[in-house]
C-alpha atoms as an extended CHARMM CRD file, in Angstrom:
* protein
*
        85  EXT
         1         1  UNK       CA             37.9550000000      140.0370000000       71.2770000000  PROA      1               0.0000000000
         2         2  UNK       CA             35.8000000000      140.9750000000       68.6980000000  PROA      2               0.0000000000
         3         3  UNK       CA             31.9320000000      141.5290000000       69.9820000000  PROA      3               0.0000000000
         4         4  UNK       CA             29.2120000000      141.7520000000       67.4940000000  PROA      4               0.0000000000
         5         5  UNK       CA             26.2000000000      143.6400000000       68.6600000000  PROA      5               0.0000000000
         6         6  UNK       CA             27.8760000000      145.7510000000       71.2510000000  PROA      6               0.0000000000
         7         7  UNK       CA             25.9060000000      148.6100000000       71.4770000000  PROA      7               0.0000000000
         8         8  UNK       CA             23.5110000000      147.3890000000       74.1110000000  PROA      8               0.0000000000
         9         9  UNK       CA             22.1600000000      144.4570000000       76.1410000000  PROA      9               0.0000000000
        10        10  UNK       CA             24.5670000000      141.2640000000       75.9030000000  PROA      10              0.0000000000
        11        11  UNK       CA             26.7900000000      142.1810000000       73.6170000000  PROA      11              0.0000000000
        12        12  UNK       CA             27.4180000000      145.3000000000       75.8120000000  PROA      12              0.0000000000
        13        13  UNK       CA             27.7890000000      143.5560000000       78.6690000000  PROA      13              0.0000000000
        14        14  UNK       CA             30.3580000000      140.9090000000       77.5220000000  PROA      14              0.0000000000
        15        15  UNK       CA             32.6220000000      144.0700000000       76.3400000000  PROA      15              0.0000000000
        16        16  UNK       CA             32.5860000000      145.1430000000       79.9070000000  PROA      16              0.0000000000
        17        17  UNK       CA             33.0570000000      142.7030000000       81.1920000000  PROA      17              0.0000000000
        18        18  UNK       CA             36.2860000000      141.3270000000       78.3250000000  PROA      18              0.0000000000
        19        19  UNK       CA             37.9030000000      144.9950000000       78.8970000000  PROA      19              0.0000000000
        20        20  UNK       CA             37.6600000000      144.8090000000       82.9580000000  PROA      20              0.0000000000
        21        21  UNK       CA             39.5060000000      141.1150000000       82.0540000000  PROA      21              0.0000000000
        22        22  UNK       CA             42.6270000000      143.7400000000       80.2100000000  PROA      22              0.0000000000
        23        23  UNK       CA             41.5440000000      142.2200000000       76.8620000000  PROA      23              0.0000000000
        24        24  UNK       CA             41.5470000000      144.4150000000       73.9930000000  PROA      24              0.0000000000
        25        25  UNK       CA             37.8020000000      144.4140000000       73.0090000000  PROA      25              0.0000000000
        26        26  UNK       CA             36.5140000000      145.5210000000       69.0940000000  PROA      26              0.0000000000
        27        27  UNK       CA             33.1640000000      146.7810000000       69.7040000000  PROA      27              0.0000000000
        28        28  UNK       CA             31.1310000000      145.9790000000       65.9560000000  PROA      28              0.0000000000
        29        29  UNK       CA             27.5980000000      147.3870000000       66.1290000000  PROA      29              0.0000000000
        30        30  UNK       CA             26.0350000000      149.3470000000       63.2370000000  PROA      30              0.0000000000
        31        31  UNK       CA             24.8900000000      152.0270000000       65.7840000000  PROA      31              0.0000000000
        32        32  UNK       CA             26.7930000000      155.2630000000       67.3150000000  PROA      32              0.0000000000
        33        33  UNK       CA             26.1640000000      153.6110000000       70.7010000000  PROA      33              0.0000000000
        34        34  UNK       CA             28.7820000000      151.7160000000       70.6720000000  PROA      34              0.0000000000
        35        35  UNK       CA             30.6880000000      155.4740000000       70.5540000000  PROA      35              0.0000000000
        36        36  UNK       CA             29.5220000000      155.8260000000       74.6370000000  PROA      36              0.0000000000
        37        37  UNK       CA             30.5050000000      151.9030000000       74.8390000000  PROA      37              0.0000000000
        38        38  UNK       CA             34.0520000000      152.6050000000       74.2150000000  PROA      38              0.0000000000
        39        39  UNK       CA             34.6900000000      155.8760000000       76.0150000000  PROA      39              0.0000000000
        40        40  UNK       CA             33.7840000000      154.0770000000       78.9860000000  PROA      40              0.0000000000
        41        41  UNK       CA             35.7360000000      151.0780000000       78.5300000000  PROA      41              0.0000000000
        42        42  UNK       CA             38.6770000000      154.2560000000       77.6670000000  PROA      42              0.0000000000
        43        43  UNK       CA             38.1120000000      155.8490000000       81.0530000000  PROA      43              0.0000000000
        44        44  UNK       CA             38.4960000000      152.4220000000       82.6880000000  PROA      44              0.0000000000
        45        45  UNK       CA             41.7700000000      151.8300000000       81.0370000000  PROA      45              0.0000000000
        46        46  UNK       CA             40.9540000000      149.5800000000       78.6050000000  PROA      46              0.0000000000
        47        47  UNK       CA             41.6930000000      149.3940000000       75.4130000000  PROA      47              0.0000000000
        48        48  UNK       CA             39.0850000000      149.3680000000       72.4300000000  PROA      48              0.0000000000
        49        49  UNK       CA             38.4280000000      149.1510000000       68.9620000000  PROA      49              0.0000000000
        50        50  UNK       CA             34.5650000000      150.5010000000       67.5820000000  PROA      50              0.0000000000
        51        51  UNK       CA             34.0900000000      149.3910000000       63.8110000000  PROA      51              0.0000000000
        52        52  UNK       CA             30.7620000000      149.8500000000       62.3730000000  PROA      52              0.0000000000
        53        53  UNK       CA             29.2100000000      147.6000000000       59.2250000000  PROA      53              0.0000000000
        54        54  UNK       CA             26.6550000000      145.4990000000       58.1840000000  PROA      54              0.0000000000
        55        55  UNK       CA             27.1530000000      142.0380000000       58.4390000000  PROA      55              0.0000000000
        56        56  UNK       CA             24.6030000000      140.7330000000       56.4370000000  PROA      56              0.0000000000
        57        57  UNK       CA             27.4010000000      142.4950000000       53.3760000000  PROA      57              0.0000000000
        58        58  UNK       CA             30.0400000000      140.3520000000       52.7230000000  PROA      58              0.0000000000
        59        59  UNK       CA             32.8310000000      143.5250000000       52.3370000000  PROA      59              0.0000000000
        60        60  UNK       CA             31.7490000000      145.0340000000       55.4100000000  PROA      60              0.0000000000
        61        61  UNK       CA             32.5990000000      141.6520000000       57.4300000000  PROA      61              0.0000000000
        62        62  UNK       CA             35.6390000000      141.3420000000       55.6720000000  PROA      62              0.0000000000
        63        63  UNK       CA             36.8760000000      144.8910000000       56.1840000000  PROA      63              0.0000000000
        64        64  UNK       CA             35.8410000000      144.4420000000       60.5690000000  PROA      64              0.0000000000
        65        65  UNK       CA             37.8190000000      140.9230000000       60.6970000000  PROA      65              0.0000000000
        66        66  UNK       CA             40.8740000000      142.7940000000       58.5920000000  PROA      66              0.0000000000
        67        67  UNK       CA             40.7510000000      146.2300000000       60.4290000000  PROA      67              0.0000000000
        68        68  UNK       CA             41.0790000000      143.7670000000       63.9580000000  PROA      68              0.0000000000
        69        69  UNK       CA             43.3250000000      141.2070000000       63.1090000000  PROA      69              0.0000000000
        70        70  UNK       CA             45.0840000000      144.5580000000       62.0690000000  PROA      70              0.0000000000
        71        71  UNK       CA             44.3210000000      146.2330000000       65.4700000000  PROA      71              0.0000000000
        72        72  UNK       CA             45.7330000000      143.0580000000       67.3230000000  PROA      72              0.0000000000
        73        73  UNK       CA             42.3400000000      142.8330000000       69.1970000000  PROA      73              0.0000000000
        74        74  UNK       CA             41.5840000000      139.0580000000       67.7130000000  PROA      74              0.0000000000
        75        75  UNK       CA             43.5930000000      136.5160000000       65.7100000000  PROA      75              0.0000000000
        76        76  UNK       CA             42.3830000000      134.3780000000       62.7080000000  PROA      76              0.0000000000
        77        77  UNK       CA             41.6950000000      130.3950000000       63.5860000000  PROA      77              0.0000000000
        78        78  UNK       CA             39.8420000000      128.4120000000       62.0290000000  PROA      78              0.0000000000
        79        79  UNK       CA             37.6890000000      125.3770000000       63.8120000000  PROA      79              0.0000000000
        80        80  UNK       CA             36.4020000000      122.7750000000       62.7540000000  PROA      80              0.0000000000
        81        81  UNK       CA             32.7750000000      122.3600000000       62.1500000000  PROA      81              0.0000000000
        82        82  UNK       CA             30.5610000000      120.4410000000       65.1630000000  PROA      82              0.0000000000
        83        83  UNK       CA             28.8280000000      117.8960000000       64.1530000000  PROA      83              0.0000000000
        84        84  UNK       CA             25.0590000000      118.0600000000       63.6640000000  PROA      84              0.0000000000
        85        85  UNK       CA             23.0970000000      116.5620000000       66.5450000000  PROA      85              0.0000000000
């Protein structure tokens, strides 16, 4: 499960929360937070994947989907798009 802003707040909490579920959790934040994140997901027994980048730069998206896919912590799908309401 790959969570984008995981250094604090939600995107924290969702990690928690994913890792306590035995997922394998990819924490992305551009911050060294997500550092503390993932040793205590580690101490819990989970397992975890902290990538840092810049999503707003195409590469650096690209190189936190490949590294994961990589890692086995999320698969590619595609869906299709919802309609507009």
């Amino acid at each position: 499960m790959l969570i984008t802003g995981a250094s604090t707040g939600i995107g924290a909490a969702l990690a928690l929360a994913y890792a306590a579920q035995k997922c394998r959790v990819a924490l992305h934040s551009s911050r060294a937070a997500a550092e503390n994140l993932a040793k205590t997901i580690r101490n819990g027994g989970g397992e975890v994947f902290p990538v840092q980048g810049d999503f707003s730069i195409a590469a650096d998206v690209e190189r936190v989907v490949t590294r994961n896919i990589s890692a086995g912590s999320m698969a590619w799908s595609t869906m299709p798009p919802r309609p507009r309401a």
